[in-house]
PyMOL Python script that loads the backbone (N, CA, C, O; Angstrom):
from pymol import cmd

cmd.read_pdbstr("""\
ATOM      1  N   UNK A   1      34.222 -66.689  23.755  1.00  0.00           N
ATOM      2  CA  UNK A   1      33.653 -65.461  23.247  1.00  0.00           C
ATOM      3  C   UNK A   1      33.754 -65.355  21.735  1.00  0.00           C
ATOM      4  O   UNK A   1      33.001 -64.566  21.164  1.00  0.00           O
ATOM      5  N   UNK A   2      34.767 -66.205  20.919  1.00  0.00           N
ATOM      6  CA  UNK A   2      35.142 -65.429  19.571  1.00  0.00           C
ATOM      7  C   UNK A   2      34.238 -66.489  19.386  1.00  0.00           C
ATOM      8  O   UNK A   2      33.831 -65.768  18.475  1.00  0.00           O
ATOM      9  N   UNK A   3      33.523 -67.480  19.346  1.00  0.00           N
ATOM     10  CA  UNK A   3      32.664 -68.255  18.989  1.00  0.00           C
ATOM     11  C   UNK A   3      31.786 -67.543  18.302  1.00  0.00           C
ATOM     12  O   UNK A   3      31.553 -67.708  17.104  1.00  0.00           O
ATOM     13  N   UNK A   4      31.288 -66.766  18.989  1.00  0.00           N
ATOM     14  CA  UNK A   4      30.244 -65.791  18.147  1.00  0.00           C
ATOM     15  C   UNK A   4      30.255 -64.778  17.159  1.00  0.00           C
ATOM     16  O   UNK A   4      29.241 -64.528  16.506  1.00  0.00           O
ATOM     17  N   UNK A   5      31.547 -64.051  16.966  1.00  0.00           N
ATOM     18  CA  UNK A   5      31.614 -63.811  15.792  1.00  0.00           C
ATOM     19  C   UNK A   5      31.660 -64.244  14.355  1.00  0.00           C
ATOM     20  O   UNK A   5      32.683 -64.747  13.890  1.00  0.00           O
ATOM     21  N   UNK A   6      30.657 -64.073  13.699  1.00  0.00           N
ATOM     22  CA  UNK A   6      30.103 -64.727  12.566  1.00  0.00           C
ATOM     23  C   UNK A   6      31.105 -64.046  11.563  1.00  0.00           C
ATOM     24  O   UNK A   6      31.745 -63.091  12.004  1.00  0.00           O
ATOM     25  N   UNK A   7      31.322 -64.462  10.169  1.00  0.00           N
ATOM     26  CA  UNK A   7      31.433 -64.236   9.225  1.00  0.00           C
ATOM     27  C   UNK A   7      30.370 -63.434   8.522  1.00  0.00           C
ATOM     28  O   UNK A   7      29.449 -64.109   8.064  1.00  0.00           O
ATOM     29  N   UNK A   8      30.318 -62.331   8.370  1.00  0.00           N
ATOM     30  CA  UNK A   8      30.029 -61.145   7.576  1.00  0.00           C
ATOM     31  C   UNK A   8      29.528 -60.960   6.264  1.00  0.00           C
ATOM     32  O   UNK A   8      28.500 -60.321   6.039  1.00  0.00           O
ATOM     33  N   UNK A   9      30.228 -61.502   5.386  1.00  0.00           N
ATOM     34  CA  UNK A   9      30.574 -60.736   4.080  1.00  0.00           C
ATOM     35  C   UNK A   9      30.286 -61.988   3.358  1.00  0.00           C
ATOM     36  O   UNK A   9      30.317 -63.164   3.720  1.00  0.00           O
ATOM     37  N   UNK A  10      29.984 -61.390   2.182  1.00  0.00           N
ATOM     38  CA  UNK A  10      29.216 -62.580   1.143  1.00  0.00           C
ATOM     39  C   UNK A  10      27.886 -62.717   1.345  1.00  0.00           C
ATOM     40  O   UNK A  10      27.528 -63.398   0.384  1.00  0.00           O
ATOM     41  N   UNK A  11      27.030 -62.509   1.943  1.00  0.00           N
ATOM     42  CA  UNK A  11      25.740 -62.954   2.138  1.00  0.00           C
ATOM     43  C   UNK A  11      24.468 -62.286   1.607  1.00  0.00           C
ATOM     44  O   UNK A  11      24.276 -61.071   1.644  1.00  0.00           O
ATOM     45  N   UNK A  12      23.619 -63.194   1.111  1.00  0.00           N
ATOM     46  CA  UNK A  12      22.508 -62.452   0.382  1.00  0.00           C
ATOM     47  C   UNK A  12      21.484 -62.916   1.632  1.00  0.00           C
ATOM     48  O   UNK A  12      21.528 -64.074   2.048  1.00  0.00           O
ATOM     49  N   UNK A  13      20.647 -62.019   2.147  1.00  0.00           N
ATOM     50  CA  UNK A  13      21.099 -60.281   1.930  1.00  0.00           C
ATOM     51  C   UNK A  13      21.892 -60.187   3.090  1.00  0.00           C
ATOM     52  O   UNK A  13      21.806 -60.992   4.017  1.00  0.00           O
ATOM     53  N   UNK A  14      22.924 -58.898   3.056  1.00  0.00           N
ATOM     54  CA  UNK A  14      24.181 -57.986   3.244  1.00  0.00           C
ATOM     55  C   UNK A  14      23.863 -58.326   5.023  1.00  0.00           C
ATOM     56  O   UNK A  14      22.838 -58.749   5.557  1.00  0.00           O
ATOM     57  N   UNK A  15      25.130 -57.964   5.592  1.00  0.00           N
ATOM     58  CA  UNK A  15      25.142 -58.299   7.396  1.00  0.00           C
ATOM     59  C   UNK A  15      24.188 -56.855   7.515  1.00  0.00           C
ATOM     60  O   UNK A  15      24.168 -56.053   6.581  1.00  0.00           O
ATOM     61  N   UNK A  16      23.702 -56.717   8.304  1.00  0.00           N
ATOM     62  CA  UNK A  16      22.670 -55.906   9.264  1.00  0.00           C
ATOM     63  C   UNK A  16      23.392 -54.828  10.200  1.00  0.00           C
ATOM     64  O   UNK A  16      24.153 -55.483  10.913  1.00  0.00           O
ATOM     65  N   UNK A  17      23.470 -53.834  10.435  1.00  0.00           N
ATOM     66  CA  UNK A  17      24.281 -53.180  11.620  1.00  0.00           C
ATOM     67  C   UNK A  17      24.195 -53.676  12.398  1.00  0.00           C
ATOM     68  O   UNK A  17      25.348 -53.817  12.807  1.00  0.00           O
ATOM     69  N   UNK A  18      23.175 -54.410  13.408  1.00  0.00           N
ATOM     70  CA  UNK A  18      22.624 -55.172  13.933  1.00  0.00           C
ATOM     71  C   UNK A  18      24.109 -56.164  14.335  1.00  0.00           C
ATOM     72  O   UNK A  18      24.863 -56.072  15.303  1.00  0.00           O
ATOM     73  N   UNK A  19      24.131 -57.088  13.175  1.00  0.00           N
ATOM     74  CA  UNK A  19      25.086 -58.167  13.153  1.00  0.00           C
ATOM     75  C   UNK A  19      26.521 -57.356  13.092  1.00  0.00           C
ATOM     76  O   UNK A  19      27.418 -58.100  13.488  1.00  0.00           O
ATOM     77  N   UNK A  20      26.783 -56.653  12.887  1.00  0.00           N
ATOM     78  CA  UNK A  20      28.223 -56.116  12.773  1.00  0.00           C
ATOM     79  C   UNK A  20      28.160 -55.228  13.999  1.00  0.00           C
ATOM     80  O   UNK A  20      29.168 -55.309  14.702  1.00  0.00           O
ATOM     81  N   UNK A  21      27.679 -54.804  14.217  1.00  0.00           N
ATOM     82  CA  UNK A  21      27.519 -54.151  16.013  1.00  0.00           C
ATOM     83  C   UNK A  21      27.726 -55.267  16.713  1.00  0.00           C
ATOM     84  O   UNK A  21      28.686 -55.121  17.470  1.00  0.00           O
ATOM     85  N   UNK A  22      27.082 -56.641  16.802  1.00  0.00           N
ATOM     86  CA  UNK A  22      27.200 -57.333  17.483  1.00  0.00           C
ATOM     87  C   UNK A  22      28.525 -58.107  17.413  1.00  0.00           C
ATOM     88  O   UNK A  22      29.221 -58.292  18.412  1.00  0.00           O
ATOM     89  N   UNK A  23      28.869 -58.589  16.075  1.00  0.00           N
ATOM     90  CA  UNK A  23      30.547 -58.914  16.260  1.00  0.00           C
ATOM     91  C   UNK A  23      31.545 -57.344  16.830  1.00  0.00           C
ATOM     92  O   UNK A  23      32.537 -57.531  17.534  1.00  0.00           O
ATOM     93  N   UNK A  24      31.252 -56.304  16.543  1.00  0.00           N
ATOM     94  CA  UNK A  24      32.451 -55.709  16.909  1.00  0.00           C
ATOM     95  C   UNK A  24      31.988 -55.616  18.686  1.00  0.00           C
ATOM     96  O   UNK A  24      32.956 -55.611  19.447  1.00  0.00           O
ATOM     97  N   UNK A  25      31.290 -55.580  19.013  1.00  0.00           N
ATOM     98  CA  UNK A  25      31.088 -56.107  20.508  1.00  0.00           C
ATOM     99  C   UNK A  25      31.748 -57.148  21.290  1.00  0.00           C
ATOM    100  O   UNK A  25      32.270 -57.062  22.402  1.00  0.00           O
ATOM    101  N   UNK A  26      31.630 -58.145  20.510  1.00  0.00           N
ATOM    102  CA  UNK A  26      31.784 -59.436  20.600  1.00  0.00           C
ATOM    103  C   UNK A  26      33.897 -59.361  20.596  1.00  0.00           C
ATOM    104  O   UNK A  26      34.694 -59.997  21.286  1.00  0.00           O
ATOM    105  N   UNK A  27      34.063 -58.641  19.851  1.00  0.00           N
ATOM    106  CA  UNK A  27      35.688 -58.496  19.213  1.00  0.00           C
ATOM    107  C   UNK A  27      36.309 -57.680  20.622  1.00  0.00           C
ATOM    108  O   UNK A  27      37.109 -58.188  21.407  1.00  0.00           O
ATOM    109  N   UNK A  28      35.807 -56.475  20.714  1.00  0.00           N
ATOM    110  CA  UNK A  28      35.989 -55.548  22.182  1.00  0.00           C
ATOM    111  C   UNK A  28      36.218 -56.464  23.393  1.00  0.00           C
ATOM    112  O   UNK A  28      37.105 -56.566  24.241  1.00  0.00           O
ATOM    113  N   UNK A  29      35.070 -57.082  23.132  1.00  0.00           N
ATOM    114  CA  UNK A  29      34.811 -58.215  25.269  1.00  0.00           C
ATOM    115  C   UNK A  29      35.993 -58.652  24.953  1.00  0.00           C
ATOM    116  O   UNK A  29      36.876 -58.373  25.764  1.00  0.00           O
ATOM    117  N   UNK A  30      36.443 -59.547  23.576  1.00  0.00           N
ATOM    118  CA  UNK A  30      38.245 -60.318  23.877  1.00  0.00           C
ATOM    119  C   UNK A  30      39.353 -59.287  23.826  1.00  0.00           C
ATOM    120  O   UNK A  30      40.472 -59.303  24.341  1.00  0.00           O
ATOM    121  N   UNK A  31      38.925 -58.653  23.292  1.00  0.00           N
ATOM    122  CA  UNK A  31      40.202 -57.700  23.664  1.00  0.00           C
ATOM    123  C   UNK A  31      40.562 -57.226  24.871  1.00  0.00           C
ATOM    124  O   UNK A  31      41.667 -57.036  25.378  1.00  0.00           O
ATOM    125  N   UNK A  32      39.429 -57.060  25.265  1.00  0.00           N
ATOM    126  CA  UNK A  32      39.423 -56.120  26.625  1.00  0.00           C
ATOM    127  C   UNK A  32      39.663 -56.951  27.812  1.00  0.00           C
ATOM    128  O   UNK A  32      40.290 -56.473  28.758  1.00  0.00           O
ATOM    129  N   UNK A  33      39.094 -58.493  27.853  1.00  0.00           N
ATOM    130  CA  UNK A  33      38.602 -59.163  28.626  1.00  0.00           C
ATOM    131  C   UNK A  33      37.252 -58.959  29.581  1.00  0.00           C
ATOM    132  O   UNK A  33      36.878 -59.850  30.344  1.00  0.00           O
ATOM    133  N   UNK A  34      36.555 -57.661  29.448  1.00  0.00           N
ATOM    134  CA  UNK A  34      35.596 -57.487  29.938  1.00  0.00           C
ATOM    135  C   UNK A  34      34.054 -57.828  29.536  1.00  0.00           C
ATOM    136  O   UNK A  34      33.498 -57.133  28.685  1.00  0.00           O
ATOM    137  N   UNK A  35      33.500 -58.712  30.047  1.00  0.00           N
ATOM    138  CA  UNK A  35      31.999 -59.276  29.602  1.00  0.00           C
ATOM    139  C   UNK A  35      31.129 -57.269  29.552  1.00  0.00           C
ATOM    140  O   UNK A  35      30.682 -56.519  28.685  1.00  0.00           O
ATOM    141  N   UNK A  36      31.269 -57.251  30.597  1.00  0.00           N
ATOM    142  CA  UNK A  36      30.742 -55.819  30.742  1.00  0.00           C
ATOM    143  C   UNK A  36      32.078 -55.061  31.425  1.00  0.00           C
ATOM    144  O   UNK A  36      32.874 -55.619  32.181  1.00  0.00           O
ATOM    145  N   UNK A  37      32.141 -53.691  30.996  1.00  0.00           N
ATOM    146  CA  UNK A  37      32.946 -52.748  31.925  1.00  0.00           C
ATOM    147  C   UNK A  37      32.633 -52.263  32.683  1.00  0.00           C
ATOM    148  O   UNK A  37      31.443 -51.950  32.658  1.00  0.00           O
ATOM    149  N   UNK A  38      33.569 -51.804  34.042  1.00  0.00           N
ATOM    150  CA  UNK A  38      32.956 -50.979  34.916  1.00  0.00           C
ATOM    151  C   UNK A  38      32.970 -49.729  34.266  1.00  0.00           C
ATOM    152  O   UNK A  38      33.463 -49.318  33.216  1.00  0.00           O
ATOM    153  N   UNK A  39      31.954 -48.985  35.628  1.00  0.00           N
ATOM    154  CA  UNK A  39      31.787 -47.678  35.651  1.00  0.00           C
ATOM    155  C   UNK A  39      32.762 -46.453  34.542  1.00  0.00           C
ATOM    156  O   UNK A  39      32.589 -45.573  33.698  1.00  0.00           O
ATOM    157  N   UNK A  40      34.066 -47.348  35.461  1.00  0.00           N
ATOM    158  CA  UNK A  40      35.487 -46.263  34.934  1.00  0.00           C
ATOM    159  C   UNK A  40      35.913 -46.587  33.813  1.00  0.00           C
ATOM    160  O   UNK A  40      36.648 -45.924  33.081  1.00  0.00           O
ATOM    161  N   UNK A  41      35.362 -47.864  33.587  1.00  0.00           N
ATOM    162  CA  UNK A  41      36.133 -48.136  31.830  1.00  0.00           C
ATOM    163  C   UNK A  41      35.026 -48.283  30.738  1.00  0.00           C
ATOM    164  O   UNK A  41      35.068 -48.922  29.686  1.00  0.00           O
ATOM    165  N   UNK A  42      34.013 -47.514  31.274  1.00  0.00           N
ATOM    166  CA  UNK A  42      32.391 -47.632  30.256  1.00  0.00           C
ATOM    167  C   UNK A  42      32.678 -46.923  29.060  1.00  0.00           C
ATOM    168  O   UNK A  42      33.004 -47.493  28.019  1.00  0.00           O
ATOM    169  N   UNK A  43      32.577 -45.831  29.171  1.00  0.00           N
ATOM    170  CA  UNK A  43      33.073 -44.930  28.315  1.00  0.00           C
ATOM    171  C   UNK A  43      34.168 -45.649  26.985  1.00  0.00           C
ATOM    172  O   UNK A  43      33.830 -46.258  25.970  1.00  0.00           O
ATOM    173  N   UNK A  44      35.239 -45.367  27.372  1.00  0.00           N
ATOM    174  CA  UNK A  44      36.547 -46.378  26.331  1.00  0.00           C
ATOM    175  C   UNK A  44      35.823 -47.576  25.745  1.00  0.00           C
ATOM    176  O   UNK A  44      36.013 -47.722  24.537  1.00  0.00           O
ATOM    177  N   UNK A  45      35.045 -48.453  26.325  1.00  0.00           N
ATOM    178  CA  UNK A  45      34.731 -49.122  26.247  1.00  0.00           C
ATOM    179  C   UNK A  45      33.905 -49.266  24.923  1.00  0.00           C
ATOM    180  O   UNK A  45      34.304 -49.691  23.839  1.00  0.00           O
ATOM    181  N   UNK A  46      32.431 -48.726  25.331  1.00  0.00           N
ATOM    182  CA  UNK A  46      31.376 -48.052  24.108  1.00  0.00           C
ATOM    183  C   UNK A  46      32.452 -47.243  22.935  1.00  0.00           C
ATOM    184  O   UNK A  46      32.199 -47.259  21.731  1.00  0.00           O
ATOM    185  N   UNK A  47      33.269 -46.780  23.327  1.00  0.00           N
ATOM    186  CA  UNK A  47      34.003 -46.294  22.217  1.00  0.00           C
ATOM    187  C   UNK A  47      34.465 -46.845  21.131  1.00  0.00           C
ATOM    188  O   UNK A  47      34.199 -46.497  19.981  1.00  0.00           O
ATOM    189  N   UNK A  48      35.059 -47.581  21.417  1.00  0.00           N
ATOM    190  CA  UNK A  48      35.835 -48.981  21.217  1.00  0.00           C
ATOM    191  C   UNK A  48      34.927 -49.534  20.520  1.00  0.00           C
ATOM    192  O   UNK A  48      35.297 -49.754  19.367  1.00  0.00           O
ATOM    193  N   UNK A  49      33.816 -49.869  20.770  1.00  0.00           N
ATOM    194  CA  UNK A  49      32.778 -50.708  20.179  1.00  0.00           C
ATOM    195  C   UNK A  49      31.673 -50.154  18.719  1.00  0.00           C
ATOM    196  O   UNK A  49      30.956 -50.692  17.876  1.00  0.00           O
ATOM    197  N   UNK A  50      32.182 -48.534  19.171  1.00  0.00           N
ATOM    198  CA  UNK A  50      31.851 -47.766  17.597  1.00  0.00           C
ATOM    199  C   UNK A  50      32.297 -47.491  17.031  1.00  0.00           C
ATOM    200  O   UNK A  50      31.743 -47.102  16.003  1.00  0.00           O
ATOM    201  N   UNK A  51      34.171 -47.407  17.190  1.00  0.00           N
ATOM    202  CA  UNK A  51      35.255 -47.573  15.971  1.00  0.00           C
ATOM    203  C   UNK A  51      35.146 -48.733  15.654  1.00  0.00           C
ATOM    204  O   UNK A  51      35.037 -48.980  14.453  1.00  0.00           O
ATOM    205  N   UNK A  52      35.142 -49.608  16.432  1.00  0.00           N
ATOM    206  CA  UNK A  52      35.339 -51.403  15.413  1.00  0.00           C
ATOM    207  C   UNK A  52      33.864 -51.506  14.543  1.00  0.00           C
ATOM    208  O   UNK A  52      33.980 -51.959  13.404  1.00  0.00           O
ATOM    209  N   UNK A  53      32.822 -51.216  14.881  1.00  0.00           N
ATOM    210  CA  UNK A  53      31.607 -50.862  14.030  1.00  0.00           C
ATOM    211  C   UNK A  53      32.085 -50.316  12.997  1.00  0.00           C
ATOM    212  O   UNK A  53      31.992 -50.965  11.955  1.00  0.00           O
ATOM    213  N   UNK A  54      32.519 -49.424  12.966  1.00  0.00           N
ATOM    214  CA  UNK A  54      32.555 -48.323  12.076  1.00  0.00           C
ATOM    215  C   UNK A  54      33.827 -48.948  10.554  1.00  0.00           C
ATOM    216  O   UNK A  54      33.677 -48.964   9.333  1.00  0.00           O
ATOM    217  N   UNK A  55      35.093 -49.408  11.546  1.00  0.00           N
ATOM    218  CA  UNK A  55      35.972 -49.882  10.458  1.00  0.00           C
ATOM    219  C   UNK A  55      35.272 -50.897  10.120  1.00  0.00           C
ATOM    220  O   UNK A  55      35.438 -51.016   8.906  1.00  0.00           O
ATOM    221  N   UNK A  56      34.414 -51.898  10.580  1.00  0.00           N
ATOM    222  CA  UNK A  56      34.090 -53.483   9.961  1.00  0.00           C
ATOM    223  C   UNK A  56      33.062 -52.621   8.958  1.00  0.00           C
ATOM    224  O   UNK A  56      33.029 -53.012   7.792  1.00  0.00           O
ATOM    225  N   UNK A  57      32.457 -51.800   9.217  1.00  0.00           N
ATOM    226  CA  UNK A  57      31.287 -51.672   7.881  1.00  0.00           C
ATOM    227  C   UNK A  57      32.270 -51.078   6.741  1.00  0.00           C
ATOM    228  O   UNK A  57      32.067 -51.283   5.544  1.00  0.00           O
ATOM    229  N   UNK A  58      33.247 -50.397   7.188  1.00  0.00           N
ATOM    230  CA  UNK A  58      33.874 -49.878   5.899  1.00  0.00           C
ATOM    231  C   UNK A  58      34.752 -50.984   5.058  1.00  0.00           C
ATOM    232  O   UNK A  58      34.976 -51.094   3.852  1.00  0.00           O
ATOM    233  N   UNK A  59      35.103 -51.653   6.047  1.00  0.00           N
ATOM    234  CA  UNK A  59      35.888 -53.278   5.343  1.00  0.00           C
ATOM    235  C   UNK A  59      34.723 -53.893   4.302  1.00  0.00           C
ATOM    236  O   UNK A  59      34.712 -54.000   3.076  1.00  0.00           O
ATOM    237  N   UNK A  60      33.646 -54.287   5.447  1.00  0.00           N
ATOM    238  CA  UNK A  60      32.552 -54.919   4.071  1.00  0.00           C
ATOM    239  C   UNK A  60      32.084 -54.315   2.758  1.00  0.00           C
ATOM    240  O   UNK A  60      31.886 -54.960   1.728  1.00  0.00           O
ATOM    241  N   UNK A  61      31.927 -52.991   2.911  1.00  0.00           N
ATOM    242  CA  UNK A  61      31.531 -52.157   2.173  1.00  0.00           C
ATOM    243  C   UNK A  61      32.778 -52.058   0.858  1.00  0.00           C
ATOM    244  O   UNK A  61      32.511 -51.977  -0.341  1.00  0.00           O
ATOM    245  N   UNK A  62      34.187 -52.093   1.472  1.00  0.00           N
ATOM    246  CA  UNK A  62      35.236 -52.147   0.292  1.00  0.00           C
ATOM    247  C   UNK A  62      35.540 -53.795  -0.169  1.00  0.00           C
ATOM    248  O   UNK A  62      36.273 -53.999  -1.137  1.00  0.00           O
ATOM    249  N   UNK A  63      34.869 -55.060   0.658  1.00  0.00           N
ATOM    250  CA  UNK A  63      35.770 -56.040  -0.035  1.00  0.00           C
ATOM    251  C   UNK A  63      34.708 -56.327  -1.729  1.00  0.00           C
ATOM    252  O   UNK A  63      33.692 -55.833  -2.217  1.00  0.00           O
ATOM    253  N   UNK A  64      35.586 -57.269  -2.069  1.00  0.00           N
ATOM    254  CA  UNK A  64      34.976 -57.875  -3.470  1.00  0.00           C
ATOM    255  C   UNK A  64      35.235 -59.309  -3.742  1.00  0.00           C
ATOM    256  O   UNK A  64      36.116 -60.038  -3.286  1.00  0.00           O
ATOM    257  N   UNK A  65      34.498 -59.501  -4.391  1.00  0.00           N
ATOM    258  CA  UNK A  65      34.338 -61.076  -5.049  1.00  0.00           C
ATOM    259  C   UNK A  65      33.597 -61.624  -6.345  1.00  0.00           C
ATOM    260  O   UNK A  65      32.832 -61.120  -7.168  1.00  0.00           O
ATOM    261  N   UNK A  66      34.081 -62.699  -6.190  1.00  0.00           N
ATOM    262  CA  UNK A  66      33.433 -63.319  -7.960  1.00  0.00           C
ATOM    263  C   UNK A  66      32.484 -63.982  -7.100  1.00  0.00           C
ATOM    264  O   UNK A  66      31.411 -64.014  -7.703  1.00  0.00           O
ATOM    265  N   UNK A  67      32.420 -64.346  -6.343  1.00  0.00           N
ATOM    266  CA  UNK A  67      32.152 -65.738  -5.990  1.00  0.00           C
ATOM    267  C   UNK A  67      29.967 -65.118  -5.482  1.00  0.00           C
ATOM    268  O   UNK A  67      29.487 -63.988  -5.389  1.00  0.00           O
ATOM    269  N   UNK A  68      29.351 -66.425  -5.313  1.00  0.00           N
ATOM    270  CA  UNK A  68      27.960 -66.558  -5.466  1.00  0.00           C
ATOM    271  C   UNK A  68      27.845 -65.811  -3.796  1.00  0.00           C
ATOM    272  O   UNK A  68      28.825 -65.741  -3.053  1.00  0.00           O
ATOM    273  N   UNK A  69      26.435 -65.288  -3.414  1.00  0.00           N
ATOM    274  CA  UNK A  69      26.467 -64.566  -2.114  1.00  0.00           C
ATOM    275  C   UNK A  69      26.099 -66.130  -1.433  1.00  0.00           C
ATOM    276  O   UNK A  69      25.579 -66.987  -2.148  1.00  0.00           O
ATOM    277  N   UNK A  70      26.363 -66.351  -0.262  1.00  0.00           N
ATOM    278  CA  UNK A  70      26.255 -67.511   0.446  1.00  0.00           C
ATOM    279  C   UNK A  70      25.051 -67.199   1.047  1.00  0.00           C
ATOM    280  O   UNK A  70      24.774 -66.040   1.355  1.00  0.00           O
ATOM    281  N   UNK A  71      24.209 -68.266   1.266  1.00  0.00           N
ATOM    282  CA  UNK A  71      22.862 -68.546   1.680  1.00  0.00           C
ATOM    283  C   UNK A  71      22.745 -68.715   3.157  1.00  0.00           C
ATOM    284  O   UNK A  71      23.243 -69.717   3.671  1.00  0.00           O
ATOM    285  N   UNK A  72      21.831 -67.389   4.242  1.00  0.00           N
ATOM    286  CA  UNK A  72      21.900 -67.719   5.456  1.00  0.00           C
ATOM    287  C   UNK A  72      21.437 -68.917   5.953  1.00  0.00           C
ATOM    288  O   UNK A  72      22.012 -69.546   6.841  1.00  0.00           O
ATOM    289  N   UNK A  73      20.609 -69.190   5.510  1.00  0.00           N
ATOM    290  CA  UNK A  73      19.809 -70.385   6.095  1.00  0.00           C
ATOM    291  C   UNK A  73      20.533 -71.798   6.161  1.00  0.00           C
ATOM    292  O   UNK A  73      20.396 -72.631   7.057  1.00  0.00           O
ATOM    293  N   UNK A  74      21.622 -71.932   4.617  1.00  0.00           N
ATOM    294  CA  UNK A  74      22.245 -73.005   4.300  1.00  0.00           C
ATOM    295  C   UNK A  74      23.058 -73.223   5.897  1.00  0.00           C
ATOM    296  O   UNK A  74      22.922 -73.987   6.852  1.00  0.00           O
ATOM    297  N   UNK A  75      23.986 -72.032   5.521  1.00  0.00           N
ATOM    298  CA  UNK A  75      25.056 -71.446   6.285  1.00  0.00           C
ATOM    299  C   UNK A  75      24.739 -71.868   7.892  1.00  0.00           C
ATOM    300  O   UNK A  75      25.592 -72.198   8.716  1.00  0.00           O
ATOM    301  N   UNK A  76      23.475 -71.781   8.082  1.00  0.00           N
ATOM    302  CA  UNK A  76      23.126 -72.059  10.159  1.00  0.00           C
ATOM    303  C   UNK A  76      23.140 -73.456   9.839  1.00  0.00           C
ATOM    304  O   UNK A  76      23.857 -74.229  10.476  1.00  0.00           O
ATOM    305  N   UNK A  77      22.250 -73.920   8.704  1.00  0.00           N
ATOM    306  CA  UNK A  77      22.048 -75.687   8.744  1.00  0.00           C
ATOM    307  C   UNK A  77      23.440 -76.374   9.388  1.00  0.00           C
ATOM    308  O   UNK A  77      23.682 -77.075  10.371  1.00  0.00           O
ATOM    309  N   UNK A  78      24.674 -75.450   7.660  1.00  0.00           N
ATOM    310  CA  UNK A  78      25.796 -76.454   8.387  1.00  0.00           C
ATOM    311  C   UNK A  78      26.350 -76.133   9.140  1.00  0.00           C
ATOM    312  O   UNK A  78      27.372 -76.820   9.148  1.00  0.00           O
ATOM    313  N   UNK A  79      26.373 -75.108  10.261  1.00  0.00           N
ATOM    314  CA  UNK A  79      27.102 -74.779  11.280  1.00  0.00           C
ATOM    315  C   UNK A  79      26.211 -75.635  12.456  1.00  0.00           C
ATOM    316  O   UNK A  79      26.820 -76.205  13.361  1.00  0.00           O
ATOM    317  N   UNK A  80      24.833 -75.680  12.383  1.00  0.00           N
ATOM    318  CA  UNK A  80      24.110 -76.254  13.402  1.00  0.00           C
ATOM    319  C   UNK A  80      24.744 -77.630  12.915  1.00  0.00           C
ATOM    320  O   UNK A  80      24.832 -78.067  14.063  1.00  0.00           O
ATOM    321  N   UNK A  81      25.228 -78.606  12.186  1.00  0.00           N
ATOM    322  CA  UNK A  81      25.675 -80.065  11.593  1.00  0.00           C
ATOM    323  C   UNK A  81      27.094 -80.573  12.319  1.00  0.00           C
ATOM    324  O   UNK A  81      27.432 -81.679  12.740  1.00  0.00           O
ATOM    325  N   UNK A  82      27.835 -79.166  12.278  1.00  0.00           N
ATOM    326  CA  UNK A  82      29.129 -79.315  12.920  1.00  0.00           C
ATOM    327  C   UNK A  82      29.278 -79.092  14.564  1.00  0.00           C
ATOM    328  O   UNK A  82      30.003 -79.509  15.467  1.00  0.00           O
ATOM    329  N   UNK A  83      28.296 -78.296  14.425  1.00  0.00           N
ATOM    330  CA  UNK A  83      28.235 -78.246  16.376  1.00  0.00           C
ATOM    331  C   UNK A  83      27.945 -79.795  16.696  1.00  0.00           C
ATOM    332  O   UNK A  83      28.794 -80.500  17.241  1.00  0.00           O
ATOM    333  N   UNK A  84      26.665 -80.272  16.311  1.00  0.00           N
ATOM    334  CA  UNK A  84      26.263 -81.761  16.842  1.00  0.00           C
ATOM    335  C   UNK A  84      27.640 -82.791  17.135  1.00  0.00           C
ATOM    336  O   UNK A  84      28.065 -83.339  18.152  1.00  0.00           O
ATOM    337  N   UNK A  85      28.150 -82.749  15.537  1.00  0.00           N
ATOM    338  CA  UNK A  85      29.607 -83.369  15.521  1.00  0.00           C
ATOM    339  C   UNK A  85      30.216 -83.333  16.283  1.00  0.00           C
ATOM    340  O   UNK A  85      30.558 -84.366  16.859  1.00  0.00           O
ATOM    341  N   UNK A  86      30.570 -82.331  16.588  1.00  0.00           N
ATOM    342  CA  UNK A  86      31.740 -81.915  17.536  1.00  0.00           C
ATOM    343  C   UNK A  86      31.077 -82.395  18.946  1.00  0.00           C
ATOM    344  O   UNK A  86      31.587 -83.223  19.701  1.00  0.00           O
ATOM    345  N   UNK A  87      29.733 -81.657  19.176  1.00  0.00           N
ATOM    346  CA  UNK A  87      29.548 -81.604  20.855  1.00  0.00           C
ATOM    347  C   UNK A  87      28.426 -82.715  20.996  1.00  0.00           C
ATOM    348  O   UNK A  87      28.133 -83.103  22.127  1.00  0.00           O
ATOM    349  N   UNK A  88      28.053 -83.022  20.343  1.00  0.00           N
ATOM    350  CA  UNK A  88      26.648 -83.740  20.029  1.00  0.00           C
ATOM    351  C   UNK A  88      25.417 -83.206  20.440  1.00  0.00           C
ATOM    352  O   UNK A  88      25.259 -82.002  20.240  1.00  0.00           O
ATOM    353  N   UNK A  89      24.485 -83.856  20.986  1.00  0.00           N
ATOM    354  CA  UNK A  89      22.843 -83.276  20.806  1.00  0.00           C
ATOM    355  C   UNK A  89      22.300 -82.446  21.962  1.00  0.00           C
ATOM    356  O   UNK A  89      21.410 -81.625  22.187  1.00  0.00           O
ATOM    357  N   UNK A  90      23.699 -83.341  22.829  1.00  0.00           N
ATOM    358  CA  UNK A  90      23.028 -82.494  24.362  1.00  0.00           C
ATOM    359  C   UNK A  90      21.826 -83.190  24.723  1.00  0.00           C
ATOM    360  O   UNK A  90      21.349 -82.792  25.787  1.00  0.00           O
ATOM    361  N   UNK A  91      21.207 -84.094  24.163  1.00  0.00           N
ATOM    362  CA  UNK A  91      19.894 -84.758  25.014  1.00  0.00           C
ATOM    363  C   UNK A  91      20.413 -86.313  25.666  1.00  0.00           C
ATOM    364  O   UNK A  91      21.048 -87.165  25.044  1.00  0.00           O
ATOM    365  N   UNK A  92      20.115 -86.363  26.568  1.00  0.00           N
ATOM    366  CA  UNK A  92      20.267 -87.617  26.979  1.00  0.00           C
ATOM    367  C   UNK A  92      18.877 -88.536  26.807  1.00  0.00           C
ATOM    368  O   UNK A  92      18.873 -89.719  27.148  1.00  0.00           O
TER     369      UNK A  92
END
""", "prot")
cmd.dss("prot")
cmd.show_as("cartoon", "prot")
cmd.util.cbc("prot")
cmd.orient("prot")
């Protein structure tokens, strides 16, 4: 699951609510262990998932840096470079 939480911050242009909804989602399921919640734990659940929203935008919004905004496109190339590595192509 934590596979998918991306790195955030630095990027031209800025993470998306979109993308930070989706990691603090992503952050909740490991915490919780729940892919989805039931019925009885829906509620807490969605909750949960709009405080961690809520603190990650205020984190991005306060950090700082010198440093250049990192390039999305670069950024998938070399993550798509290291998956192959690691797992390879998957085609037989």
């Amino acid at each position: 699951m934590c596979r998918n939480i991306k790195t955030l911050f630095n990027f031209a242009p800025p993470a998306t609510e979109d993308e930070i909804q989706a990691a603090s989602l992503q952050f909740v399921r490991k915490l919780s262990g729940f892919n989805e919640p039931s019925k009885a734990n829906e509620a807490a659940f969605n909750q949960a998932v709009a405080e961690v929203t809520e603190a990650a935008r205020r984190l991005l919004d306060s950090l700082v840096t010198r440093a250049e905004p990192r390039n999305r496109e670069i950024e998938i190339e070399r993550a798509r470079v290291r998956s192959v590595k690691r797992f390879g192509t998957g085609k037989s």
